[in-house]
N, CA, C and O atoms as a Tripos MOL2 file, in Angstrom:
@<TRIPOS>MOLECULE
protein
  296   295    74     0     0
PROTEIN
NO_CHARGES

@<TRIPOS>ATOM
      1 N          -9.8920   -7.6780    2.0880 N.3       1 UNK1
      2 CA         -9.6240   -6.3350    2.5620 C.3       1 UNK1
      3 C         -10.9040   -5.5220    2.6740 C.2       1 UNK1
      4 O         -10.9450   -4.6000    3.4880 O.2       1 UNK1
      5 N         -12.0680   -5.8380    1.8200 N.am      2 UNK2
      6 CA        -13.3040   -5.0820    1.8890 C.3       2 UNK2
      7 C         -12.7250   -3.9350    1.8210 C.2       2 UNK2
      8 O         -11.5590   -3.8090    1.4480 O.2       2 UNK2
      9 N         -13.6820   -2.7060    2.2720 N.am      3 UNK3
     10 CA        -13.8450   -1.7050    1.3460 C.3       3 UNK3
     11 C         -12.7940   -0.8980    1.5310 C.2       3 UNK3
     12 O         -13.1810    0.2460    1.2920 O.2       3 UNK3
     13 N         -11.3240   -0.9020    1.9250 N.am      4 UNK4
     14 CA        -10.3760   -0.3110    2.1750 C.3       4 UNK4
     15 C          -9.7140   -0.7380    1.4280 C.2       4 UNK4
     16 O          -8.7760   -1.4440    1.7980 O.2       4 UNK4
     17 N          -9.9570   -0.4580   -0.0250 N.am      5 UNK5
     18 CA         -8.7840   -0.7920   -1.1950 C.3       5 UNK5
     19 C          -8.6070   -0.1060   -2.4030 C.2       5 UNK5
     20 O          -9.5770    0.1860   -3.1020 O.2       5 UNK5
     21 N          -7.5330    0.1580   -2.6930 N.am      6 UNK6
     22 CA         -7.0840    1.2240   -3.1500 C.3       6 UNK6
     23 C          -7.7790    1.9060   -4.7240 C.2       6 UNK6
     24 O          -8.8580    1.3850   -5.0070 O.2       6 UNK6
     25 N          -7.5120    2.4820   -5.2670 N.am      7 UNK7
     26 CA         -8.6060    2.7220   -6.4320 C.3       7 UNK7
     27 C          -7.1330    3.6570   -7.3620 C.2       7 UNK7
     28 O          -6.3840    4.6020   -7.1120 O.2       7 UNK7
     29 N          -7.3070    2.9060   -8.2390 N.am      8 UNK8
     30 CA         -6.1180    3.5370   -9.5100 C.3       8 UNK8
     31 C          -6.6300    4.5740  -10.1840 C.2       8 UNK8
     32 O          -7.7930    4.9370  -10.0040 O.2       8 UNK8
     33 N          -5.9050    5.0920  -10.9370 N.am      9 UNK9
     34 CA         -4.4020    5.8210  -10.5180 C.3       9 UNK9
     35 C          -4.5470    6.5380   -9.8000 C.2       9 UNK9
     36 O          -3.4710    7.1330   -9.7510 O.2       9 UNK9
     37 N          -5.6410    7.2530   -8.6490 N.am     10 UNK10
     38 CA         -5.1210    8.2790   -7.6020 C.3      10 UNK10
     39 C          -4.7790    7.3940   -6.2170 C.2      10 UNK10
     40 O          -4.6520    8.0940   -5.2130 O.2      10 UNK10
     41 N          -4.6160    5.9900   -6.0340 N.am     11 UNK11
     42 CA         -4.3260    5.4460   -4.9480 C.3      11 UNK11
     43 C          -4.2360    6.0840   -3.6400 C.2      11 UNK11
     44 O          -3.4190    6.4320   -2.7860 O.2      11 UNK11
     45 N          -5.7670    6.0620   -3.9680 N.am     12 UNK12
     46 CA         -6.7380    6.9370   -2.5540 C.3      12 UNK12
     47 C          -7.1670    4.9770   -2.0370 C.2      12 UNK12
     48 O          -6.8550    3.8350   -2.3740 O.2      12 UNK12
     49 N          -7.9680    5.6320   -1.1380 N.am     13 UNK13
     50 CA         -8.7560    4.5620   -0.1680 C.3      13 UNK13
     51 C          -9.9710    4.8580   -1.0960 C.2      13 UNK13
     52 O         -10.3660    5.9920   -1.3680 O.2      13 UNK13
     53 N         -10.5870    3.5320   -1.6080 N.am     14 UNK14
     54 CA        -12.1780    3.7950   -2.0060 C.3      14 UNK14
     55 C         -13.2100    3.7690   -0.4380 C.2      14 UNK14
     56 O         -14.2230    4.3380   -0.0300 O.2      14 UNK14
     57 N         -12.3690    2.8880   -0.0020 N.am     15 UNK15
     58 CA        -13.3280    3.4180    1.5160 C.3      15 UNK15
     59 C         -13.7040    4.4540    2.5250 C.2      15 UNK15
     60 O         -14.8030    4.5990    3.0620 O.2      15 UNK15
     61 N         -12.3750    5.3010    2.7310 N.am     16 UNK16
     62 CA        -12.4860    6.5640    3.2400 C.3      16 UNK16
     63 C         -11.6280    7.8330    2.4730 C.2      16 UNK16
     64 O         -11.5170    8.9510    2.9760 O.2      16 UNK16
     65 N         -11.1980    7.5390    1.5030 N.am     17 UNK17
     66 CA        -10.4850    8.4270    0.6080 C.3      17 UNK17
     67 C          -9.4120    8.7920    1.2080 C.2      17 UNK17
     68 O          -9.2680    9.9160    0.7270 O.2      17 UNK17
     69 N          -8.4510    8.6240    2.0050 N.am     18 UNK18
     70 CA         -7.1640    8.8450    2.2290 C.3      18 UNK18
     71 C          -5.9950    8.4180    1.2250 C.2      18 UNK18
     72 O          -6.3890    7.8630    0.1990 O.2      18 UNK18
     73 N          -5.0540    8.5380    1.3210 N.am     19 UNK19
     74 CA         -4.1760    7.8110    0.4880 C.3      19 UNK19
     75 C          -3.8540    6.4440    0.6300 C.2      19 UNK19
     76 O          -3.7980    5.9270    1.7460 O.2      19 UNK19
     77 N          -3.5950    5.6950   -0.6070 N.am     20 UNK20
     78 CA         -3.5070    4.2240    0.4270 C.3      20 UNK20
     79 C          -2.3680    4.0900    0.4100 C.2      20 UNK20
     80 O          -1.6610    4.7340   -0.3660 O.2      20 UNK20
     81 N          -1.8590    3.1500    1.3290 N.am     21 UNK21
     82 CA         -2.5800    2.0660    2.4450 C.3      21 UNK21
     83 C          -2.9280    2.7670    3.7870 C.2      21 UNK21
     84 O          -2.0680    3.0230    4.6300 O.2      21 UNK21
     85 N          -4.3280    3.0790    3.9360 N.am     22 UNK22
     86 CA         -4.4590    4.0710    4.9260 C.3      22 UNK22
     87 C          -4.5570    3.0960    6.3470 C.2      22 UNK22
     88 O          -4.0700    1.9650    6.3410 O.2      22 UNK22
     89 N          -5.3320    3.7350    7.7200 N.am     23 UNK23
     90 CA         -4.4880    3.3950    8.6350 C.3      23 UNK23
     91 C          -5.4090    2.1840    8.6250 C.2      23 UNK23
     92 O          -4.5770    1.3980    9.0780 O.2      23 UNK23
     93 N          -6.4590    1.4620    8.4580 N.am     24 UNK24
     94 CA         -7.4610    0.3790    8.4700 C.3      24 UNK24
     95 C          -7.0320   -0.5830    7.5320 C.2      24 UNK24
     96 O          -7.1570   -1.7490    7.9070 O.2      24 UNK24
     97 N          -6.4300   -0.3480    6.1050 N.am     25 UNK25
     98 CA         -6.0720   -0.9600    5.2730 C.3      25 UNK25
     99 C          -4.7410   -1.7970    5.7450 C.2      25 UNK25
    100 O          -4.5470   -3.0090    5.6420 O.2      25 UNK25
    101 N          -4.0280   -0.9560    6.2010 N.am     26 UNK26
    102 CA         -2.9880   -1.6410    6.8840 C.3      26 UNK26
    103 C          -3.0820   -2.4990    8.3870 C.2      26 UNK26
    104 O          -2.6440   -3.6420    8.5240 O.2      26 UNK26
    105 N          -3.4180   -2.0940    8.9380 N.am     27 UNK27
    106 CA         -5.0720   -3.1120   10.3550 C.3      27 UNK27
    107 C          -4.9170   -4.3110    9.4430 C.2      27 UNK27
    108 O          -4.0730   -5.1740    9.6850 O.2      27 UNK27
    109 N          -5.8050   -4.3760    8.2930 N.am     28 UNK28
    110 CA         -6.3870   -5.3230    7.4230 C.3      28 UNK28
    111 C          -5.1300   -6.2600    7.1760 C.2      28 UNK28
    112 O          -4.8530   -7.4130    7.5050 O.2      28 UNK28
    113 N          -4.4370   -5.1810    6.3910 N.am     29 UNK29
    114 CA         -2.9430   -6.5280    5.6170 C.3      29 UNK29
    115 C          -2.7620   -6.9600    6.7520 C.2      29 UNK29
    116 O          -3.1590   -8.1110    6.9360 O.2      29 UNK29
    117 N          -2.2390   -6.3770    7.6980 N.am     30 UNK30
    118 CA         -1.2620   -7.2970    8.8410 C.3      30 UNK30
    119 C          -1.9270   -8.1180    9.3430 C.2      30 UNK30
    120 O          -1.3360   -9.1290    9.7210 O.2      30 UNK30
    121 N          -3.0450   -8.0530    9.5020 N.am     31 UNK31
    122 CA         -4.1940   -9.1470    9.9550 C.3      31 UNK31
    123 C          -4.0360  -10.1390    8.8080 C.2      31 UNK31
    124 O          -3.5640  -11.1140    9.3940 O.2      31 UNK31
    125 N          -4.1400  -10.4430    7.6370 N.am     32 UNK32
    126 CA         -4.1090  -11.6030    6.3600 C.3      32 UNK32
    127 C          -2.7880  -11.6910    6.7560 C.2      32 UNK32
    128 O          -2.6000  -12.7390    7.3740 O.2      32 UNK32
    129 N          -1.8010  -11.0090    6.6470 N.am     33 UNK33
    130 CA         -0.6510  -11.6460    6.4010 C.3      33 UNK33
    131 C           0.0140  -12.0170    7.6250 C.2      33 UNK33
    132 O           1.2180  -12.2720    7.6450 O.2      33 UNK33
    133 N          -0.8480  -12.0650    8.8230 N.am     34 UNK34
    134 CA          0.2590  -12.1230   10.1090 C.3      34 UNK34
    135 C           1.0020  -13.1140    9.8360 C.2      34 UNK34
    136 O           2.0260  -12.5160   10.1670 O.2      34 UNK34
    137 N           1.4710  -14.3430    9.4460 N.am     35 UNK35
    138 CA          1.9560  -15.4530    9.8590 C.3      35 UNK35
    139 C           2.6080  -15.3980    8.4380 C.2      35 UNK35
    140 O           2.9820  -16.5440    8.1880 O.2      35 UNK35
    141 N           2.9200  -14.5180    7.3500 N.am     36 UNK36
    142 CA          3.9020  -14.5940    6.0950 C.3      36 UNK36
    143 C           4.1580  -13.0770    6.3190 C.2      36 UNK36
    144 O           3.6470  -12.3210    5.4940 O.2      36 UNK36
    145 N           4.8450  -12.5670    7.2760 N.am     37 UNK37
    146 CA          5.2810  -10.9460    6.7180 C.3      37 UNK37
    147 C           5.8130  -10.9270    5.0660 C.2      37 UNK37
    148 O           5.4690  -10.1340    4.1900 O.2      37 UNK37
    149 N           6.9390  -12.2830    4.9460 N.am     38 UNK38
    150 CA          7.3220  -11.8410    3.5260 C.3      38 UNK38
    151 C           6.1740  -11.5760    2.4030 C.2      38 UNK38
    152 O           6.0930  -10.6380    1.6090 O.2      38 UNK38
    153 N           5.5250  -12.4180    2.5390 N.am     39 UNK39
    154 CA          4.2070  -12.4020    1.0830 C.3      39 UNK39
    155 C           3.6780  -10.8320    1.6800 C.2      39 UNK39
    156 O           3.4780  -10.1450    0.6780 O.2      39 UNK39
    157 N           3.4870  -10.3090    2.4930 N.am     40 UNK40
    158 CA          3.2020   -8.7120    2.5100 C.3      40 UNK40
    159 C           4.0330   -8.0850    1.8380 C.2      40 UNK40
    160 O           3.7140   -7.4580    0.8270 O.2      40 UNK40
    161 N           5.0250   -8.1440    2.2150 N.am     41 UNK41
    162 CA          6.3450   -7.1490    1.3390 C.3      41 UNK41
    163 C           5.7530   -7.6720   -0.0780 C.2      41 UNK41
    164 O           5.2320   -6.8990   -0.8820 O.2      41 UNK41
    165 N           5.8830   -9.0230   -0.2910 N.am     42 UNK42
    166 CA          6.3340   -9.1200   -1.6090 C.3      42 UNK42
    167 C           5.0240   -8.4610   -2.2820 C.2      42 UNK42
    168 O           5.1410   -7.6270   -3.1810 O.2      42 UNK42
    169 N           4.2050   -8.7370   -1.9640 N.am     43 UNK43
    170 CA          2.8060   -7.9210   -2.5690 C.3      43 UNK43
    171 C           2.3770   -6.7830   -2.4720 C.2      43 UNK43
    172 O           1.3170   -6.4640   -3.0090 O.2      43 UNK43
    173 N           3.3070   -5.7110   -1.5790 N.am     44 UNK44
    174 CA          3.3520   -4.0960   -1.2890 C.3      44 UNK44
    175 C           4.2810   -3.8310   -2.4270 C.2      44 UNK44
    176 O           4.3150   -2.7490   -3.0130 O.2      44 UNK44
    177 N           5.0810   -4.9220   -2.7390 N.am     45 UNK45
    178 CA          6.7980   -4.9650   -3.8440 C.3      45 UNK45
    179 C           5.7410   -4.6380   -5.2690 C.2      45 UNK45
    180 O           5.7220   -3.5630   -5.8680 O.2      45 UNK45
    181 N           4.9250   -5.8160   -5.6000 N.am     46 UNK46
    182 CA          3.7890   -5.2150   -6.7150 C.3      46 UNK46
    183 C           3.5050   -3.7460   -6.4840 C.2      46 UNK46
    184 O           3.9600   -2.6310   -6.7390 O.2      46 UNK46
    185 N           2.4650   -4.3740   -5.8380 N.am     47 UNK47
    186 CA          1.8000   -2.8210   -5.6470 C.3      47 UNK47
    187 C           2.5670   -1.5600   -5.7160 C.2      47 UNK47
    188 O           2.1300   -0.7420   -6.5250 O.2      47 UNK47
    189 N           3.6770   -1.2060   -5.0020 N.am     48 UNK48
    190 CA          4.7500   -0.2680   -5.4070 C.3      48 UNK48
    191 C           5.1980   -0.1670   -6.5080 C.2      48 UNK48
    192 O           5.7810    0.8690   -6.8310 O.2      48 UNK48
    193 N           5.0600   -1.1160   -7.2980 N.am     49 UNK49
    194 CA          5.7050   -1.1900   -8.7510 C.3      49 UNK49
    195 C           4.2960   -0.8000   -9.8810 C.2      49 UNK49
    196 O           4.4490   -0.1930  -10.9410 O.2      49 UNK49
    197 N           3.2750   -1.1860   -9.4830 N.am     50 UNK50
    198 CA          2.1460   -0.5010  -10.1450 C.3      50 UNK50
    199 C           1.3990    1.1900  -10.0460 C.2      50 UNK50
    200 O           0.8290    1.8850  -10.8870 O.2      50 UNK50
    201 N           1.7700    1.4160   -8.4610 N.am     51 UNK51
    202 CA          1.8520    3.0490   -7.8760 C.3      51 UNK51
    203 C           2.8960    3.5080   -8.9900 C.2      51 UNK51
    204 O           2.3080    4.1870   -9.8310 O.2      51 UNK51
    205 N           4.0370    3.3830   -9.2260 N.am     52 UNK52
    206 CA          5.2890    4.1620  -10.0930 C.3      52 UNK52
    207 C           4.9550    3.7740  -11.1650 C.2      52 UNK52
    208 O           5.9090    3.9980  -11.9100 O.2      52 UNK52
    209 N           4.1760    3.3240  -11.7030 N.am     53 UNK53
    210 CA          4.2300    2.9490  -13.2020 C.3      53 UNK53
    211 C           2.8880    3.8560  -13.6950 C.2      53 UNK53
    212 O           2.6580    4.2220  -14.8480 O.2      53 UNK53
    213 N           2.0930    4.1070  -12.5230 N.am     54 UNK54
    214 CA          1.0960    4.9390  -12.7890 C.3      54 UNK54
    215 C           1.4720    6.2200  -12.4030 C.2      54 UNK54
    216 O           0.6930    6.8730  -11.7090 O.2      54 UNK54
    217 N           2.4800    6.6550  -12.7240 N.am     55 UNK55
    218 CA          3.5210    7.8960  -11.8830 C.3      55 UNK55
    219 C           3.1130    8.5640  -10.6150 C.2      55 UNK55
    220 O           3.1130    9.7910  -10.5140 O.2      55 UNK55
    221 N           2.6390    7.4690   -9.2940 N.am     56 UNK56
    222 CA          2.7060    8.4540   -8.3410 C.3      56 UNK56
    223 C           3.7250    8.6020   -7.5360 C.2      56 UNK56
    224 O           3.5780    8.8000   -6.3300 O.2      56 UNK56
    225 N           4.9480    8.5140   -8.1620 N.am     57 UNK57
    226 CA          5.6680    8.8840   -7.1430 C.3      57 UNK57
    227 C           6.6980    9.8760   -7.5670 C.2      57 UNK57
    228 O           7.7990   10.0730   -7.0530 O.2      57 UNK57
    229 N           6.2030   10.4130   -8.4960 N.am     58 UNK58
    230 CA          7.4730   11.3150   -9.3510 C.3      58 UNK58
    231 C           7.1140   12.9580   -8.4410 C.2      58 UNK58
    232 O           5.9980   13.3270   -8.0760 O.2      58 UNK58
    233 N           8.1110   13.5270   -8.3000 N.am     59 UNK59
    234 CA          9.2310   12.9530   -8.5050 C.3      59 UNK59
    235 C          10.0840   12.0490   -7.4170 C.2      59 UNK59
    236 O          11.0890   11.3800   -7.6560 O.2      59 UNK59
    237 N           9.3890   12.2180   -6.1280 N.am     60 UNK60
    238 CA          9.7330   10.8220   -5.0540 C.3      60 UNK60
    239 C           9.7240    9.6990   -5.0640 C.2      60 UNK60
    240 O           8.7100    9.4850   -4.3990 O.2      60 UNK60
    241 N          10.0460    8.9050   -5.2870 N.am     61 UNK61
    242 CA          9.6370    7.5980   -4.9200 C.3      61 UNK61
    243 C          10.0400    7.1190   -4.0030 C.2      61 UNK61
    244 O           9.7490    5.9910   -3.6060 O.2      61 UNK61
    245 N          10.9790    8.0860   -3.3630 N.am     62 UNK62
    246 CA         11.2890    7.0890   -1.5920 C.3      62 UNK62
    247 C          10.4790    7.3170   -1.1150 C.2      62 UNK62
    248 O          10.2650    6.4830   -0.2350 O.2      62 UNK62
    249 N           9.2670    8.5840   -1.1850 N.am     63 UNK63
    250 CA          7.8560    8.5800   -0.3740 C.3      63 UNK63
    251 C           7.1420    7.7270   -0.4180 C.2      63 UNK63
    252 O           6.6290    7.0700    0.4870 O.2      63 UNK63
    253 N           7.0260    7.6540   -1.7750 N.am     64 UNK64
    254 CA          5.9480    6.2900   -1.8540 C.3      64 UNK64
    255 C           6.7220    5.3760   -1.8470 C.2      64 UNK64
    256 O           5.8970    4.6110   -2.3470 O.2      64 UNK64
    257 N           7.6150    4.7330   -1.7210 N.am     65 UNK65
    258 CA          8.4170    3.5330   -1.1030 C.3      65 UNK65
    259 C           7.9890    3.5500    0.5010 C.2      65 UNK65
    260 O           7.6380    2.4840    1.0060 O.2      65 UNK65
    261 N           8.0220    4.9160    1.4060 N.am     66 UNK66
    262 CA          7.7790    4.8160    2.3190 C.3      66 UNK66
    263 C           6.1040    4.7330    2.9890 C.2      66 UNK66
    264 O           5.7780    4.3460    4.1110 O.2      66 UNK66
    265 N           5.3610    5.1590    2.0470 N.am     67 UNK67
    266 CA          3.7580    4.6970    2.1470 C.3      67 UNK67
    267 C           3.3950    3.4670    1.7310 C.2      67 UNK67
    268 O           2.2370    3.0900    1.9160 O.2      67 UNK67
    269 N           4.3140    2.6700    1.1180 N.am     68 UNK68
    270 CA          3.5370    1.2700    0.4390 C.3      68 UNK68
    271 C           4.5510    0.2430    0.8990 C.2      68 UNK68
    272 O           4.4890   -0.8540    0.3450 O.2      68 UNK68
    273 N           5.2590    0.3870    1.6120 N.am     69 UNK69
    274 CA          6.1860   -0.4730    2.2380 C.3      69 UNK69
    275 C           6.9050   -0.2500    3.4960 C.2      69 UNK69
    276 O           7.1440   -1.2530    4.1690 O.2      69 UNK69
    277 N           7.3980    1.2050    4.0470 N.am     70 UNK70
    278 CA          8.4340    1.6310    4.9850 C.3      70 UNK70
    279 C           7.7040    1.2440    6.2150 C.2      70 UNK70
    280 O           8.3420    1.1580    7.2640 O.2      70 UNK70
    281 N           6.3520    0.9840    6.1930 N.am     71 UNK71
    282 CA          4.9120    0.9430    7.5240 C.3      71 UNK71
    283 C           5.3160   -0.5700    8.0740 C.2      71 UNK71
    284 O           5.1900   -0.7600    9.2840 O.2      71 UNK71
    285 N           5.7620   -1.5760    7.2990 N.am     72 UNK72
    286 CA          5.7980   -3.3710    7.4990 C.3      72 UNK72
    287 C           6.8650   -3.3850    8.2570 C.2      72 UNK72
    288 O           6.9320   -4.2790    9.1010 O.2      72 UNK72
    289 N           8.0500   -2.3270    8.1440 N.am     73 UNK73
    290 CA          9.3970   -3.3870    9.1000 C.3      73 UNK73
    291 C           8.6730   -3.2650   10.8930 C.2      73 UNK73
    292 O           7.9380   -2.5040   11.5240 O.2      73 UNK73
    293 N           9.6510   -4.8840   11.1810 N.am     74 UNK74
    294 CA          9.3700   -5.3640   12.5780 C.3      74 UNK74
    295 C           8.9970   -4.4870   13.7560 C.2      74 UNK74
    296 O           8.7890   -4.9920   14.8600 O.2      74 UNK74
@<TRIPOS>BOND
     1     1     2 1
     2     2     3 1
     3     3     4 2
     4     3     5 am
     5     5     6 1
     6     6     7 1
     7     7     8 2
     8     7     9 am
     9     9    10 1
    10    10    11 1
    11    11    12 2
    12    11    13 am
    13    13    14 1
    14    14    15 1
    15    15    16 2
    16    15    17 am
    17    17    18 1
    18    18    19 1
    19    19    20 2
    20    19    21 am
    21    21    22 1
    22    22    23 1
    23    23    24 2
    24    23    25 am
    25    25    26 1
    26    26    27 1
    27    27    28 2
    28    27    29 am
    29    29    30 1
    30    30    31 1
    31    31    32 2
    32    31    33 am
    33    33    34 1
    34    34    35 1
    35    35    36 2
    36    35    37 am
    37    37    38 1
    38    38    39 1
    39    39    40 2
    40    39    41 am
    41    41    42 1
    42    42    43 1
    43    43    44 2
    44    43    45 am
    45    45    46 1
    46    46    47 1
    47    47    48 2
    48    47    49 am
    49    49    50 1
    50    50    51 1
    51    51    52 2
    52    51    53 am
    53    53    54 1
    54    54    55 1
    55    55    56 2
    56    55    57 am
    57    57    58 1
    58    58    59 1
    59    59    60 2
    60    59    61 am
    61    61    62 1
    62    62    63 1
    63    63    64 2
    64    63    65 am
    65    65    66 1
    66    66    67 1
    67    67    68 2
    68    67    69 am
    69    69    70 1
    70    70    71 1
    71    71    72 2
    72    71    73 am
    73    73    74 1
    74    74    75 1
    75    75    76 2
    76    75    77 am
    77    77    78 1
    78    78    79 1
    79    79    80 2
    80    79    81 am
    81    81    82 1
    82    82    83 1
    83    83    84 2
    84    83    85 am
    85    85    86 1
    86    86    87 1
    87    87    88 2
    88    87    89 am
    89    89    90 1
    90    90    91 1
    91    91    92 2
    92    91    93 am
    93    93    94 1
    94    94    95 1
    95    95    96 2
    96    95    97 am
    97    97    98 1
    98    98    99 1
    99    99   100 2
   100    99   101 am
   101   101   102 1
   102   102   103 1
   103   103   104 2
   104   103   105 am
   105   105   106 1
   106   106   107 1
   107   107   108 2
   108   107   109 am
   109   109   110 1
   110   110   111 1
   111   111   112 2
   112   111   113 am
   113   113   114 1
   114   114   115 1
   115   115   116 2
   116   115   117 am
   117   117   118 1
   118   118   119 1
   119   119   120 2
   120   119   121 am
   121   121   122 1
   122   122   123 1
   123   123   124 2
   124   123   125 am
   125   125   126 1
   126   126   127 1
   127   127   128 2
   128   127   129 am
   129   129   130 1
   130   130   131 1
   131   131   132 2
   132   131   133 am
   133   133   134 1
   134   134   135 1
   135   135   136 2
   136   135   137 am
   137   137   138 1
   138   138   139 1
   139   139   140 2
   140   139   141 am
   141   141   142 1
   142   142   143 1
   143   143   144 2
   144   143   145 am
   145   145   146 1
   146   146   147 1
   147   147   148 2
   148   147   149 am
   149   149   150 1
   150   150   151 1
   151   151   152 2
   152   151   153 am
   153   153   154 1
   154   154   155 1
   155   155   156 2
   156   155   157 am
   157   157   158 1
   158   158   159 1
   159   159   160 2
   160   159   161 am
   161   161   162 1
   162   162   163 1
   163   163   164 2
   164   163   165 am
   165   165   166 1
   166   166   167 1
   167   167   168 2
   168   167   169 am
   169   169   170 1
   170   170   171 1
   171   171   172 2
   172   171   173 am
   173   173   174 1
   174   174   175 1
   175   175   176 2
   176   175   177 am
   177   177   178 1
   178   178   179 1
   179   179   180 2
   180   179   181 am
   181   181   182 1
   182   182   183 1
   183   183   184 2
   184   183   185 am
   185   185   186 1
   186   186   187 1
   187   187   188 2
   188   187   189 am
   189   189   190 1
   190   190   191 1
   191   191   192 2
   192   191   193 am
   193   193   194 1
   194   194   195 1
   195   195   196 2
   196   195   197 am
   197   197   198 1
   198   198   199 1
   199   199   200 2
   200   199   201 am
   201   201   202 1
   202   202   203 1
   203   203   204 2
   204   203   205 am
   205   205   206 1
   206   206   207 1
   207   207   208 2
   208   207   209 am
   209   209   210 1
   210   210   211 1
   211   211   212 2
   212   211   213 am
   213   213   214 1
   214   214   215 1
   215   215   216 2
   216   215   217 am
   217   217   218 1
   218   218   219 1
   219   219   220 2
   220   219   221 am
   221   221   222 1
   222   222   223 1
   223   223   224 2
   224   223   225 am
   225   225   226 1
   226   226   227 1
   227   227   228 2
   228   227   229 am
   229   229   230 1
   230   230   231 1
   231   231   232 2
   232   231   233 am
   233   233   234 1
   234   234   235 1
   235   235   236 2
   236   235   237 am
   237   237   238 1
   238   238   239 1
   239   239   240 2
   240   239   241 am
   241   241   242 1
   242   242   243 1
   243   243   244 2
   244   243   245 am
   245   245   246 1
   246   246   247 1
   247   247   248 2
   248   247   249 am
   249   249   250 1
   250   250   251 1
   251   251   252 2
   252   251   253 am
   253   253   254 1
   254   254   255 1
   255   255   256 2
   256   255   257 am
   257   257   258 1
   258   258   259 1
   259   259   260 2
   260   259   261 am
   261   261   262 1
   262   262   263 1
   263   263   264 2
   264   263   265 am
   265   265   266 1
   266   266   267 1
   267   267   268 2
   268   267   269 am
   269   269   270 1
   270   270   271 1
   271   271   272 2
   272   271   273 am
   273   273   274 1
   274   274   275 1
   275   275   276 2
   276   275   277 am
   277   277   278 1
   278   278   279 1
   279   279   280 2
   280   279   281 am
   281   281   282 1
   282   282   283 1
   283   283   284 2
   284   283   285 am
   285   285   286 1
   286   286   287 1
   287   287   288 2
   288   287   289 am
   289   289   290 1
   290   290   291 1
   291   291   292 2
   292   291   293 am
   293   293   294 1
   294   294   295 1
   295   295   296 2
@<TRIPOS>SUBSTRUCTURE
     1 UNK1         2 RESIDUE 1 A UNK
     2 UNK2         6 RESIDUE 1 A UNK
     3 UNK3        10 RESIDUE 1 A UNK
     4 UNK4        14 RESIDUE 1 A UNK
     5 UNK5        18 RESIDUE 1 A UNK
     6 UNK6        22 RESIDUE 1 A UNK
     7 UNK7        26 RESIDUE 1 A UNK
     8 UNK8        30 RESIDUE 1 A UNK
     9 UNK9        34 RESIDUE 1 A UNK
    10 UNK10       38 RESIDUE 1 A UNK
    11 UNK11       42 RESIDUE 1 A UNK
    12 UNK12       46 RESIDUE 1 A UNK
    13 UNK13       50 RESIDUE 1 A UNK
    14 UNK14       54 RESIDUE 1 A UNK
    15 UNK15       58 RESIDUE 1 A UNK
    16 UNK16       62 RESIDUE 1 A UNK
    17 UNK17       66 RESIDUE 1 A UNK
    18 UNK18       70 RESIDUE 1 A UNK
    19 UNK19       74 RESIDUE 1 A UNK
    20 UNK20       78 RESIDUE 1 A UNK
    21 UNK21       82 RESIDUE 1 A UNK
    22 UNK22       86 RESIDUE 1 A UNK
    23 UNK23       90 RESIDUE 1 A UNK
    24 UNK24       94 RESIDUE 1 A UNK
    25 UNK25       98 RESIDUE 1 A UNK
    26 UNK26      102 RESIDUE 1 A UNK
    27 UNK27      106 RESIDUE 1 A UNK
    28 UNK28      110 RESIDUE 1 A UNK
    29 UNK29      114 RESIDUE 1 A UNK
    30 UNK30      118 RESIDUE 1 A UNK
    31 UNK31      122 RESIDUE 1 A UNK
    32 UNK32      126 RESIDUE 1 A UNK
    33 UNK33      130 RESIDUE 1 A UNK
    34 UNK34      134 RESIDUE 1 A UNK
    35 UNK35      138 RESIDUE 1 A UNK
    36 UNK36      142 RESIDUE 1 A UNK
    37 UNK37      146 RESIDUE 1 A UNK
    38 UNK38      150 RESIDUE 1 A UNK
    39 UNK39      154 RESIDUE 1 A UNK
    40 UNK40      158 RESIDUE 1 A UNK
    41 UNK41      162 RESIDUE 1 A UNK
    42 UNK42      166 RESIDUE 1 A UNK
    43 UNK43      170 RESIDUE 1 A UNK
    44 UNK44      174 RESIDUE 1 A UNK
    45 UNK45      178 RESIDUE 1 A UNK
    46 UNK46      182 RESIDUE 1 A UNK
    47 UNK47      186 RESIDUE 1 A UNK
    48 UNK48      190 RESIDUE 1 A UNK
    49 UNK49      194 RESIDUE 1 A UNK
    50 UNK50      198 RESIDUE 1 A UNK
    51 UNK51      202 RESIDUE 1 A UNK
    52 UNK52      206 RESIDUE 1 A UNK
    53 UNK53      210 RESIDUE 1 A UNK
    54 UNK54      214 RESIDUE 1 A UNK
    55 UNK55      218 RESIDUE 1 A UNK
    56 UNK56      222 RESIDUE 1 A UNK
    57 UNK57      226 RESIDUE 1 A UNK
    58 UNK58      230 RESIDUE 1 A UNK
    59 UNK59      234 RESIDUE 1 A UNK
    60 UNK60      238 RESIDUE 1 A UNK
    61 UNK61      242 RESIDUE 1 A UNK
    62 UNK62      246 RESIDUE 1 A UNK
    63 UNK63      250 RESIDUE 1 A UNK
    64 UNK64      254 RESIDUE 1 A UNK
    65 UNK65      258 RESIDUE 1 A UNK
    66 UNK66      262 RESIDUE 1 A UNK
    67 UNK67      266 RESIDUE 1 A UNK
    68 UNK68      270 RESIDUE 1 A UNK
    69 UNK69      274 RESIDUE 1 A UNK
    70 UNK70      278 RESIDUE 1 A UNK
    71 UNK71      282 RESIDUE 1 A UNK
    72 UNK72      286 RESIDUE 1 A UNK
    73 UNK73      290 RESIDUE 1 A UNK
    74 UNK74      294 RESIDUE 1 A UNK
């Protein structure tokens, strides 16, 4: 992913400081994962589960459900 990866607990971009998965980071995944969409989910499925555990999604978490996953469907 190089330098478009995320930086805990403010899950910004260390590359351009947006929130992640900003719009290059996601460029990036879909590029590694073209040919397994599932292993994307399933590894946005982590990652979503490490974002809420570091409470960013309180009190939403369908937002950040929708920043770390809602971006992948077909």
């Amino acid at each position: 992913m190089g330098e478009h990866f995320y930086l805990r607990p403010s899950w910004s971009c260390q590359g351009c400081g947006e929130p992640w998965p900003c719009a290059r980071a996601r460029a990036d995944l879909i590029a590694q994962y073209r040919p397994e969409r599932i292993s994307l989910a399933i590894y946005l499925g982590a990652v979503l589960a490490d974002a809420l555990h570091d409470g960013l999604g309180n009190p939403h978490p369908q937002e950040l459900y929708q920043r770390m996953l809602g971006w992948i469907r077909p």
